[in-house]
C-alpha positions, -999 to 999 in steps of 0.1 A, spaced: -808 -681 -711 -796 -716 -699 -782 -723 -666 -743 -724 -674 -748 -685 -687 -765 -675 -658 -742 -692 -635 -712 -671 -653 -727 -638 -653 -734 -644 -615 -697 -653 -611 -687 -627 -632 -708 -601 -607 -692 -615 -579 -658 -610 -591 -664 -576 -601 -676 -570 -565 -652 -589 -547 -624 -564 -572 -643 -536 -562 -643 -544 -526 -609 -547 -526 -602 -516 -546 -624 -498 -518 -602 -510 -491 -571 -499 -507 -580 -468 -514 -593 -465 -475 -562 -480 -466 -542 -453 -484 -561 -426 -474 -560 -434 -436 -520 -437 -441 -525 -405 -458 -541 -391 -426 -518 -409 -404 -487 -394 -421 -503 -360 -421 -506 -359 -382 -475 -370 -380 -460 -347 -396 -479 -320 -376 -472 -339 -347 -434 -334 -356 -440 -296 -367 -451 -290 -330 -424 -307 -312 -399 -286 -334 -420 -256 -324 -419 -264 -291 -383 -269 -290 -376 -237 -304 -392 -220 -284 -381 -236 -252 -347 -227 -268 -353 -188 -274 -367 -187 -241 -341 -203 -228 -313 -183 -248 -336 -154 -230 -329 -167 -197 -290 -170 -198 -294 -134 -216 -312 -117 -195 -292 -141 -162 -254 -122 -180 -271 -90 -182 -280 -90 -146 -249 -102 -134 -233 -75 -158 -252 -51 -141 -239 -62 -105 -203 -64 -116 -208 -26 -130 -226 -18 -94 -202 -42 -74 -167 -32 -85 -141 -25 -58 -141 11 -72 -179 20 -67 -180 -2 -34 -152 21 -17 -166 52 -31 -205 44 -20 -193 27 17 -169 55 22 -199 86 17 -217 59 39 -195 61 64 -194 100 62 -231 102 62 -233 82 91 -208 102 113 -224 132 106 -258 123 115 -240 105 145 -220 136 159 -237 165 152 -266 162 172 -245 159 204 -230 186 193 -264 206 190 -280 194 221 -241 203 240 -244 235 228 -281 246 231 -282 229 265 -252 257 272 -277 284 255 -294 289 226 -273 315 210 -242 286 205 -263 266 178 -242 279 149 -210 265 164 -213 225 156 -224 239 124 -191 258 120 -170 231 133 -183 197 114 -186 226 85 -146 240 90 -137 199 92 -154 187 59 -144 222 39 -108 215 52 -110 181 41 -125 189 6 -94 217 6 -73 187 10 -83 170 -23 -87 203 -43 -47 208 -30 -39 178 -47 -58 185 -81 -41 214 -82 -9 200 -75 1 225 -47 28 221 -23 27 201 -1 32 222 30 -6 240 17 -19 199 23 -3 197 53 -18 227 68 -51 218 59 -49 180 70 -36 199 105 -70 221 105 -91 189 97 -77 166 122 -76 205 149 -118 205 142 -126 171 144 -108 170 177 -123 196 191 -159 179 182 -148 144 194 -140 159 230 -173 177 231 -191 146 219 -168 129 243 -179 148 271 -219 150 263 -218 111 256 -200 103 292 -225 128 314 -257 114 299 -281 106 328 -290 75 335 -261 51 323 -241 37 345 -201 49 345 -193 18 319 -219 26 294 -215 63 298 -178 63 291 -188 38 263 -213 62 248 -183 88 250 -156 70 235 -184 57 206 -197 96 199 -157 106 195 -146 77 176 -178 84 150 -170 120 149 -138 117 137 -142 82 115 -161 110 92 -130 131 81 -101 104 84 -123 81 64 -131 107 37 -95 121 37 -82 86 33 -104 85 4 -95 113 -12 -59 104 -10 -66 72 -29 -87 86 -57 -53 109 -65 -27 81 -61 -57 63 -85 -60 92 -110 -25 95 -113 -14 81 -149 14 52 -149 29 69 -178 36 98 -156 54 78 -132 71 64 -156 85 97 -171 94 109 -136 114 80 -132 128 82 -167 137 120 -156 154 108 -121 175 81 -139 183 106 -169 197 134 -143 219 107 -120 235 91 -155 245 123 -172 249 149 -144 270 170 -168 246 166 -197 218 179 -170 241 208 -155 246 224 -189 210 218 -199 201 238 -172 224 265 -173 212 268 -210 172 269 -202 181 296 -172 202 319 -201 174 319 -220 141 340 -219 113 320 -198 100 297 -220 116 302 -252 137 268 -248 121 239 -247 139 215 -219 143 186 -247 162 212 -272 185 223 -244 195 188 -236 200 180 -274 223 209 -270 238 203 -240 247 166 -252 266 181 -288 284 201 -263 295 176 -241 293 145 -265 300 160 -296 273 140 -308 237 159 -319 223 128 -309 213 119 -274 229 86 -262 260 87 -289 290 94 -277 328 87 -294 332 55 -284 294 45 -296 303 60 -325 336 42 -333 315 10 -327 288 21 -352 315 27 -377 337 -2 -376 304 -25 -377 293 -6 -406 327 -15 -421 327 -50 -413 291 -55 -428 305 -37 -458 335 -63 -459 312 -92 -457 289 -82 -483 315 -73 -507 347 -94 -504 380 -80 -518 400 -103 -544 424 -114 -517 397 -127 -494 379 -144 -524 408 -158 -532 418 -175 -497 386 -186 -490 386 -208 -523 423 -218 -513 407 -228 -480 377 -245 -503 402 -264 -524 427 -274 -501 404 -297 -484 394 -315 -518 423 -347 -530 431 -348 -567 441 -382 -584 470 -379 -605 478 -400 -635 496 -433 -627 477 -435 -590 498 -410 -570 474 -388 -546 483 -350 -543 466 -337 -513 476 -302 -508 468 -292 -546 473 -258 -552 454 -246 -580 477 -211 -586 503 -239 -606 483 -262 -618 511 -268 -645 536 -279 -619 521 -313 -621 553 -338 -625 545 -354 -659 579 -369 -660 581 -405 -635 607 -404 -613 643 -409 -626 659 -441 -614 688 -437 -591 723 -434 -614 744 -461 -612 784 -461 -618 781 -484 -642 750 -479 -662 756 -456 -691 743 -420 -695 713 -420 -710 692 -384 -722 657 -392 -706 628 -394 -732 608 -364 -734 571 -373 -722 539 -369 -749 516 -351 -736 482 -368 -736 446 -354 -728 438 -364 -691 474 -364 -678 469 -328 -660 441 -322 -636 413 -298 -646 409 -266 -631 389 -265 -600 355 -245 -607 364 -221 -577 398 -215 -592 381 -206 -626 356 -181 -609 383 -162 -589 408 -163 -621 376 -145 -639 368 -125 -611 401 -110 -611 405 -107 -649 374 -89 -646 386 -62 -615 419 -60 -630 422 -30 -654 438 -36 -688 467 -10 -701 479 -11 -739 507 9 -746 509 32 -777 544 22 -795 
Protein backbone atom coordinates (compact mmCIF):
# COMPACT_ATOMS: atom_id res chain seq x y z
CA UNK A 1 0.00 0.00 0.00
CA UNK A 2 1.76 3.33 -0.90
CA UNK A 3 1.58 6.42 1.14
CA UNK A 4 -1.13 8.46 -0.88
CA UNK A 5 -3.65 5.32 -0.18
CA UNK A 6 -2.94 5.23 3.24
CA UNK A 7 -3.15 8.88 3.68
CA UNK A 8 -6.93 8.64 2.08
CA UNK A 9 -8.26 5.85 4.00
CA UNK A 10 -7.03 7.79 7.16
CA UNK A 11 -8.92 10.84 5.86
CA UNK A 12 -11.61 8.89 4.89
CA UNK A 13 -11.84 7.42 8.74
CA UNK A 14 -11.66 10.69 9.97
CA UNK A 15 -14.50 12.01 7.99
CA UNK A 16 -16.59 9.17 8.78
CA UNK A 17 -15.84 10.00 12.52
CA UNK A 18 -16.05 13.57 12.44
CA UNK A 19 -19.97 12.57 10.38
CA UNK A 20 -20.56 10.37 13.06
CA UNK A 21 -19.68 12.75 15.77
CA UNK A 22 -21.89 15.07 14.51
CA UNK A 23 -24.69 12.68 13.91
CA UNK A 24 -24.28 11.86 17.78
CA UNK A 25 -24.74 15.34 18.76
CA UNK A 26 -27.82 15.78 16.91
CA UNK A 27 -29.43 13.08 17.89
CA UNK A 28 -28.41 14.19 21.74
CA UNK A 29 -29.40 17.53 20.84
CA UNK A 30 -32.89 16.29 19.83
CA UNK A 31 -33.45 14.09 22.41
CA UNK A 32 -32.65 16.70 25.19
CA UNK A 33 -35.20 19.07 23.31
CA UNK A 34 -37.32 16.10 23.47
CA UNK A 35 -36.93 16.00 27.23
CA UNK A 36 -37.05 19.73 27.54
CA UNK A 37 -40.40 19.89 25.76
CA UNK A 38 -41.72 16.94 27.70
CA UNK A 39 -41.33 18.83 31.11
CA UNK A 40 -42.65 21.55 29.74
CA UNK A 41 -45.45 20.33 28.91
CA UNK A 42 -45.91 18.69 32.39
CA UNK A 43 -44.79 21.68 33.76
CA UNK A 44 -47.93 23.40 31.97
CA UNK A 45 -50.24 20.35 32.83
CA UNK A 46 -49.64 21.21 36.56
CA UNK A 47 -50.13 24.89 36.45
CA UNK A 48 -53.52 24.15 34.67
CA UNK A 49 -54.13 21.61 37.46
CA UNK A 50 -53.39 23.90 39.87
CA UNK A 51 -55.52 26.58 38.56
CA UNK A 52 -58.45 24.47 38.51
CA UNK A 53 -58.37 23.58 41.46
CA UNK A 54 -57.68 26.90 43.05
CA UNK A 55 -60.85 27.68 40.92
CA UNK A 56 -63.25 24.80 42.34
CA UNK A 57 -62.12 25.62 45.56
CA UNK A 58 -62.63 28.90 45.14
CA UNK A 59 -66.16 28.40 43.41
CA UNK A 60 -66.53 26.31 46.86
CA UNK A 61 -65.76 29.24 48.85
CA UNK A 62 -68.30 31.82 47.34
CA UNK A 63 -70.74 28.60 47.50
CA UNK A 64 -70.52 27.67 50.57
CA UNK A 65 -69.98 32.01 51.66
CA UNK A 66 -74.11 32.47 49.67
CA UNK A 67 -75.16 29.50 51.46
CA UNK A 68 -74.30 30.83 54.75
CA UNK A 69 -75.44 34.10 54.23
CA UNK A 70 -78.75 32.32 52.79
CA UNK A 71 -79.01 30.64 55.90
CA UNK A 72 -78.78 34.05 58.07
CA UNK A 73 -81.29 35.84 55.81
CA UNK A 74 -83.74 32.70 56.39
CA UNK A 75 -82.77 33.03 60.35
CA UNK A 76 -82.59 36.91 60.20
CA UNK A 77 -85.76 37.99 58.50
CA UNK A 78 -87.86 40.70 60.18
CA UNK A 79 -90.60 37.96 60.64
CA UNK A 80 -88.58 35.31 62.66
CA UNK A 81 -86.58 38.23 64.54
CA UNK A 82 -90.11 39.67 65.99
CA UNK A 83 -91.45 36.31 66.61
CA UNK A 84 -88.04 34.86 68.51
CA UNK A 85 -87.36 38.57 70.54
CA UNK A 86 -90.98 38.76 71.25
CA UNK A 87 -91.14 34.90 73.18
CA UNK A 88 -87.81 36.42 74.55
CA UNK A 89 -89.19 39.07 75.97
CA UNK A 90 -92.10 36.82 77.39
CA UNK A 91 -89.71 34.35 78.76
CA UNK A 92 -87.89 36.93 80.44
CA UNK A 93 -90.90 38.63 82.23
CA UNK A 94 -91.95 35.52 83.49
CA UNK A 95 -88.92 34.36 84.98
CA UNK A 96 -88.56 38.13 86.13
CA UNK A 97 -92.12 38.36 87.95
CA UNK A 98 -93.02 35.37 89.20
CA UNK A 99 -90.61 34.81 91.71
CA UNK A 100 -91.61 37.99 93.53
CA UNK A 101 -94.69 36.81 93.31
CA UNK A 102 -93.74 33.45 95.04
CA UNK A 103 -91.53 34.77 97.68
CA UNK A 104 -94.73 37.72 98.27
CA UNK A 105 -96.91 35.10 98.83
CA UNK A 106 -95.11 32.32 100.78
CA UNK A 107 -93.54 35.01 102.94
CA UNK A 108 -97.54 35.72 103.65
CA UNK A 109 -97.89 31.75 104.24
CA UNK A 110 -97.26 28.81 102.66
CA UNK A 111 -100.72 27.80 101.64
CA UNK A 112 -100.86 31.07 98.98
CA UNK A 113 -98.17 29.42 96.52
CA UNK A 114 -100.82 28.51 93.92
CA UNK A 115 -101.92 32.09 93.51
CA UNK A 116 -98.92 33.73 91.29
CA UNK A 117 -99.48 30.55 89.54
CA UNK A 118 -103.13 31.37 88.94
CA UNK A 119 -102.53 34.93 88.15
CA UNK A 120 -99.40 34.91 85.56
CA UNK A 121 -101.43 31.55 84.42
CA UNK A 122 -105.24 33.57 84.12
CA UNK A 123 -102.85 36.52 82.20
CA UNK A 124 -101.09 34.35 79.51
CA UNK A 125 -104.50 31.97 78.98
CA UNK A 126 -106.42 35.36 78.56
CA UNK A 127 -103.89 36.51 76.24
CA UNK A 128 -103.76 33.26 74.16
CA UNK A 129 -107.88 33.68 74.28
CA UNK A 130 -107.17 36.81 72.71
CA UNK A 131 -105.51 35.38 69.46
CA UNK A 132 -107.81 32.25 69.40
CA UNK A 133 -110.79 35.16 69.32
CA UNK A 134 -109.36 36.47 66.37
CA UNK A 135 -108.77 33.04 64.45
CA UNK A 136 -112.07 32.41 64.99
CA UNK A 137 -113.25 35.58 63.93
CA UNK A 138 -115.46 36.32 66.98
CA UNK A 139 -116.90 39.57 67.95
CA UNK A 140 -115.23 41.75 68.96
CA UNK A 141 -116.86 42.59 72.29
CA UNK A 142 -115.53 38.54 73.23
CA UNK A 143 -111.68 40.29 72.43
CA UNK A 144 -112.43 43.02 74.30
CA UNK A 145 -113.38 41.16 77.37
CA UNK A 146 -110.51 39.11 77.38
CA UNK A 147 -107.92 42.00 76.63
CA UNK A 148 -109.85 43.64 79.89
CA UNK A 149 -109.06 40.26 81.96
CA UNK A 150 -105.40 40.31 80.69
CA UNK A 151 -104.49 43.80 81.34
CA UNK A 152 -107.14 43.18 85.22
CA UNK A 153 -104.27 40.04 86.02
CA UNK A 154 -101.30 41.57 84.99
CA UNK A 155 -102.16 44.54 87.10
CA UNK A 156 -102.88 42.97 89.96
CA UNK A 157 -99.26 41.14 89.70
CA UNK A 158 -97.44 44.41 88.85
CA UNK A 159 -98.76 46.00 92.23
CA UNK A 160 -97.69 42.99 94.15
CA UNK A 161 -94.28 42.90 92.42
CA UNK A 162 -94.57 46.59 92.96
CA UNK A 163 -94.87 46.36 96.52
CA UNK A 164 -92.32 43.24 97.24
CA UNK A 165 -89.64 45.14 94.98
CA UNK A 166 -90.04 48.69 97.02
CA UNK A 167 -89.90 46.88 100.81
CA UNK A 168 -86.81 44.82 100.04
CA UNK A 169 -84.25 45.33 102.97
CA UNK A 170 -81.44 46.81 102.53
CA UNK A 171 -81.83 49.32 99.47
CA UNK A 172 -82.06 52.57 100.06
CA UNK A 173 -85.67 54.47 99.25
CA UNK A 174 -84.32 55.30 95.48
CA UNK A 175 -83.16 51.87 94.59
CA UNK A 176 -86.11 50.28 96.30
CA UNK A 177 -88.68 52.22 94.51
CA UNK A 178 -86.55 51.49 91.42
CA UNK A 179 -86.57 47.75 92.01
CA UNK A 180 -90.53 48.29 92.32
CA UNK A 181 -91.23 50.25 89.34
CA UNK A 182 -88.58 47.57 87.36
CA UNK A 183 -90.48 44.27 88.83
CA UNK A 184 -94.01 46.05 87.60
CA UNK A 185 -92.86 47.29 84.42
CA UNK A 186 -91.33 43.49 83.62
CA UNK A 187 -94.48 41.95 84.73
CA UNK A 188 -96.61 43.48 82.49
CA UNK A 189 -94.06 43.95 79.35
CA UNK A 190 -94.89 39.97 79.27
CA UNK A 191 -98.62 40.19 78.18
CA UNK A 192 -98.72 43.69 76.23
CA UNK A 193 -95.71 42.53 74.32
CA UNK A 194 -97.24 39.11 73.49
CA UNK A 195 -100.71 40.56 72.84
CA UNK A 196 -99.13 43.14 70.56
CA UNK A 197 -97.80 40.22 68.88
CA UNK A 198 -100.60 38.39 68.42
CA UNK A 199 -102.39 41.30 67.01
CA UNK A 200 -99.73 41.61 64.26
CA UNK A 201 -99.55 37.95 63.24
CA UNK A 202 -103.64 38.43 62.36
CA UNK A 203 -103.43 41.80 60.65
CA UNK A 204 -100.23 39.70 58.89
CA UNK A 205 -102.31 36.52 58.14
CA UNK A 206 -105.00 38.41 56.76
CA UNK A 207 -105.02 37.94 52.79
CA UNK A 208 -104.92 41.26 50.63
CA UNK A 209 -107.41 39.73 48.45
CA UNK A 210 -109.78 39.75 51.29
CA UNK A 211 -109.39 43.29 51.83
CA UNK A 212 -109.75 43.90 48.65
CA UNK A 213 -113.27 42.17 48.31
CA UNK A 214 -114.45 43.93 51.48
CA UNK A 215 -113.67 47.03 49.90
CA UNK A 216 -115.16 45.89 46.57
CA UNK A 217 -118.37 44.98 48.79
CA UNK A 218 -118.41 48.60 50.63
CA UNK A 219 -118.11 50.40 47.30
CA UNK A 220 -120.67 47.96 45.53
CA UNK A 221 -123.45 48.62 48.42
CA UNK A 222 -122.87 52.73 48.47
CA UNK A 223 -123.18 52.79 44.32
CA UNK A 224 -126.22 50.78 43.94
CA UNK A 225 -128.18 51.01 47.23
CA UNK A 226 -131.27 49.91 45.38
CA UNK A 227 -129.63 47.03 43.64
CA UNK A 228 -128.36 46.05 47.34
CA UNK A 229 -131.95 46.67 49.13
CA UNK A 230 -133.62 44.29 46.78
CA UNK A 231 -130.83 41.77 46.93
CA UNK A 232 -131.39 41.49 50.31
CA UNK A 233 -134.87 41.43 50.59
CA UNK A 234 -134.61 38.49 48.03
CA UNK A 235 -131.83 36.38 50.11
CA UNK A 236 -134.14 37.03 53.46
CA UNK A 237 -137.50 35.56 51.30
CA UNK A 238 -135.69 32.76 50.61
CA UNK A 239 -134.86 29.58 52.72
CA UNK A 240 -131.33 30.02 54.59
CA UNK A 241 -129.00 29.30 52.24
CA UNK A 242 -130.67 28.28 49.25
CA UNK A 243 -129.67 31.71 47.34
CA UNK A 244 -126.49 32.43 46.71
CA UNK A 245 -125.75 36.37 47.47
CA UNK A 246 -124.27 36.74 43.78
CA UNK A 247 -127.60 35.14 42.12
CA UNK A 248 -129.78 37.54 44.14
CA UNK A 249 -128.00 40.50 42.98
CA UNK A 250 -128.07 39.24 39.32
CA UNK A 251 -131.62 39.29 40.07
CA UNK A 252 -132.07 42.23 41.88
CA UNK A 253 -130.13 44.15 39.00
CA UNK A 254 -132.80 42.63 35.95
CA UNK A 255 -135.29 43.96 38.29
CA UNK A 256 -134.10 47.21 38.74
CA UNK A 257 -131.95 47.55 35.44
CA UNK A 258 -133.71 45.47 33.26
CA UNK A 259 -130.54 44.21 32.28
CA UNK A 260 -129.45 40.34 33.40
CA UNK A 261 -126.20 41.76 33.37
CA UNK A 262 -124.58 43.52 36.28
CA UNK A 263 -123.22 46.92 35.33
CA UNK A 264 -125.71 47.41 32.04
CA UNK A 265 -128.14 49.55 32.32
CA UNK A 266 -130.52 51.41 29.33
CA UNK A 267 -128.41 54.02 28.74
CA UNK A 268 -125.16 51.56 28.55
CA UNK A 269 -127.06 49.68 26.47
CA UNK A 270 -128.15 52.38 23.83
CA UNK A 271 -124.35 53.13 23.71
CA UNK A 272 -123.48 49.48 23.04
CA UNK A 273 -125.93 49.48 20.23
CA UNK A 274 -125.37 52.53 18.35
CA UNK A 275 -121.45 51.73 18.41
CA UNK A 276 -122.33 48.40 17.13
CA UNK A 277 -124.19 50.25 14.40
CA UNK A 278 -121.63 52.59 13.54
CA UNK A 279 -118.87 49.77 13.32
CA UNK A 280 -121.41 48.09 11.12
CA UNK A 281 -121.63 51.37 8.85
CA UNK A 282 -117.94 51.61 8.56
CA UNK A 283 -117.31 48.22 7.60
CA UNK A 284 -119.89 48.13 5.11
CA UNK A 285 -120.62 51.42 3.35
CA UNK A 286 -123.99 52.03 1.68
CA UNK A 287 -123.97 53.15 -2.21
CA UNK A 288 -124.66 56.77 -1.17
CA UNK A 289 -121.69 56.93 1.09
CA UNK A 290 -119.40 55.15 -1.53
CA UNK A 291 -120.55 57.33 -3.73
CA UNK A 292 -119.72 60.78 -1.92
CA UNK A 293 -116.66 59.79 -0.74
CA UNK A 294 -115.37 59.22 -4.33
CA UNK A 295 -117.16 62.70 -5.30
CA UNK A 296 -115.08 64.02 -2.40
CA UNK A 297 -111.98 61.84 -3.96
CA UNK A 298 -112.53 63.34 -7.42
CA UNK A 299 -113.30 66.71 -6.77
CA UNK A 300 -110.01 67.45 -5.54
CA UNK A 301 -108.23 66.02 -8.81
CA UNK A 302 -108.11 68.95 -12.10
CA UNK A 303 -108.88 67.47 -15.60
CA UNK A 304 -107.29 69.15 -18.83
CA UNK A 305 -109.74 69.71 -21.37
CA UNK A 306 -109.01 69.78 -25.07
CA UNK A 307 -107.87 73.19 -26.45
CA UNK A 308 -106.10 74.05 -22.74
CA UNK A 309 -109.21 75.06 -20.72
CA UNK A 310 -108.85 73.61 -16.93
CA UNK A 311 -112.17 72.26 -15.45
CA UNK A 312 -111.65 72.06 -11.72
CA UNK A 313 -114.84 70.98 -10.14
CA UNK A 314 -115.24 67.89 -12.70
CA UNK A 315 -118.14 65.95 -11.90
CA UNK A 316 -117.81 62.60 -13.06
CA UNK A 317 -122.01 61.75 -12.89
CA UNK A 318 -121.95 63.91 -16.61
CA UNK A 319 -119.06 63.26 -17.90
CA UNK A 320 -120.76 63.93 -21.45
CA UNK A 321 -121.58 67.50 -20.52
CA UNK A 322 -118.03 68.36 -21.63
CA UNK A 323 -118.52 71.55 -24.15
CA UNK A 324 -117.16 70.14 -27.42
CA UNK A 325 -118.49 73.05 -29.31
CA UNK A 326 -115.85 76.51 -28.81
CA UNK A 327 -117.57 79.32 -27.74
CA UNK A 328 -119.81 81.13 -30.27
CA UNK A 329 -118.54 84.65 -31.21
CA UNK A 330 -120.71 87.44 -30.10
CA UNK A 331 -123.50 88.25 -33.04
CA UNK A 332 -122.99 91.18 -34.71
CA UNK A 333 -125.84 93.42 -36.62
CA UNK A 334 -124.14 93.23 -39.48
CA UNK A 335 -122.59 89.93 -39.88
CA UNK A 336 -124.85 87.46 -41.59
CA UNK A 337 -126.55 84.40 -39.89
CA UNK A 338 -124.57 81.70 -40.18
CA UNK A 339 -125.72 77.70 -38.94
CA UNK A 340 -122.62 76.80 -36.72
CA UNK A 341 -120.71 73.70 -38.07
CA UNK A 342 -121.43 70.65 -36.32
CA UNK A 343 -118.11 69.44 -34.35
CA UNK A 344 -116.39 65.75 -35.35
CA UNK A 345 -115.90 64.00 -32.73
CA UNK A 346 -112.36 62.78 -32.39
CA UNK A 347 -110.77 60.18 -29.84
CA UNK A 348 -109.23 62.14 -26.91
CA UNK A 349 -111.60 65.14 -27.03
CA UNK A 350 -113.66 63.81 -23.84
CA UNK A 351 -112.01 62.98 -20.57
CA UNK A 352 -111.87 59.31 -19.47
CA UNK A 353 -113.70 58.15 -16.76
CA UNK A 354 -112.09 58.48 -13.37
CA UNK A 355 -111.27 54.84 -11.95
CA UNK A 356 -113.31 55.64 -8.78
CA UNK A 357 -116.27 56.70 -10.86
CA UNK A 358 -115.98 53.29 -12.82
CA UNK A 359 -115.90 51.23 -9.47
CA UNK A 360 -118.95 52.95 -7.93
CA UNK A 361 -120.85 52.82 -11.46
CA UNK A 362 -120.12 48.88 -11.13
CA UNK A 363 -120.69 48.75 -7.64
CA UNK A 364 -124.08 50.01 -8.08
CA UNK A 365 -124.91 48.07 -11.28
CA UNK A 366 -124.00 45.22 -9.20
CA UNK A 367 -126.54 46.12 -5.93
CA UNK A 368 -129.04 47.28 -8.21
CA UNK A 369 -131.61 44.59 -9.03
CA UNK A 370 -132.55 44.07 -12.72
CA UNK A 371 -136.51 43.74 -13.65
CA UNK A 372 -137.63 42.51 -17.26
CA UNK A 373 -141.10 42.80 -18.00
CA UNK A 374 -143.10 40.06 -19.65
CA UNK A 375 -144.98 41.75 -22.73
Amino acid sequence: MSLSTYRQEQRADDAAKAEQRRLDRTAADERRADRLRAEDERAARLRQQARQDRDADRAARQARRQERAARRGEALTPERIYRTGTLGLVVASGLASLPAQVAHFVGISPMLLPIPFGVEGAAWVMSAGVAYADARQAPAWVRWMLRVLVAACAGFAASINYGYGSHLPGLSPVDATAAGWGLAAVTVLGPVVFEIRQWVSTLAARDEDERARRKHAALRRRKNRGVHRIADRLVYAAPFGTLPAEDAWRRAWSIVHGSTTPGMTSEFEERAVSSDLRLQEARTPSPEVVARRAKARMGRHLYVLPGGAQNAAHKPAKPQLTIQVPPAPKKSVKAPRKRPTPPRRRKGDSPRFHPAARAVAADTARRTPVVTEQI
